[in-house]
C-alpha angles and dihedrals in degrees: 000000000000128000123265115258136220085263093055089049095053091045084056091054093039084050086044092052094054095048081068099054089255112123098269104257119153129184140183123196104202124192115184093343081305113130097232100179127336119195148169121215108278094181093132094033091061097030082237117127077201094064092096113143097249088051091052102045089044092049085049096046093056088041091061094026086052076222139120091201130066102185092150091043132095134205122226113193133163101215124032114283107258116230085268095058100032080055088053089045109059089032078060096047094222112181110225131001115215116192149171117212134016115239105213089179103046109005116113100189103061092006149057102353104352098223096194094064094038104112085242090066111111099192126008117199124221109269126225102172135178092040105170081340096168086051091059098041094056096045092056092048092051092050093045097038088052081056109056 
């Protein structure tokens, strides 16, 4: 059996998340194939519209890390980053973004306005979209259909 990968630990976060009524989001942030921080969305939870998994894992990784910048760290994250979090992102310099599915409606890196090529980007990471991307999807239009 292989071993699980930083996409299967952000899927159990996202799965986690959802288990909690939060959209089920899940991120990893990975410095040298060390897990640095892994986290689901906890904006209800919190009471914080900046609790996004991507916010949270980046926050927990410089706090470790006593560091405001991430450039040998990579972002494993099961939806595209919204503006808020592709802001984050580059702020941060991580150094790849890895994601599942696209998000027409709210992403901001291969959708709506793709904050990473727009002139007032200070650092773009390098972008591996569409990771396990069916997987993610689903997973969010379970969660939304069992709500309606």
């Amino acid at each position: 059996m292989k071993p699980p990968s930083f996409m299967d630990t952000a899927f159990a976060e996202a799965e986690a998340a959802g288990l909690r009524g939060e959209v089920p989001i899940g991120a990893v942030i990975v410095k040298d194939g060390v897990v640095l921080a892994q986290a689901g969305n906890r904006t209800r939870e919190l009471n914080d519209p900046t609790a996004h998994a991507e916010m949270l894992v980046i926050r927990e990784a410089c706090r470790l890390l006593r560091s405001e910048r991430l450039p040998e760290a990579d972002l494993y994250v099961t939806l595209e980053p919204c503006p808020m979090c592709a802001a984050a992102i580059s702020f941060a310099r991580i150094r790849r973004l890895y994601f599942g599915a696209s998000d027409e409606k709210g992403g901001a890196v291969v959708s709506g306005g793709r904050y990473f090529a727009q002139p007032t980007c200070h650092h773009a990471p390098e972008v591996y979209a569409g990771i396990a991307e069916i997987r993610s999807a689903d997973m969010l239009r379970q969660f939304f259909r069992e709500r309606r």
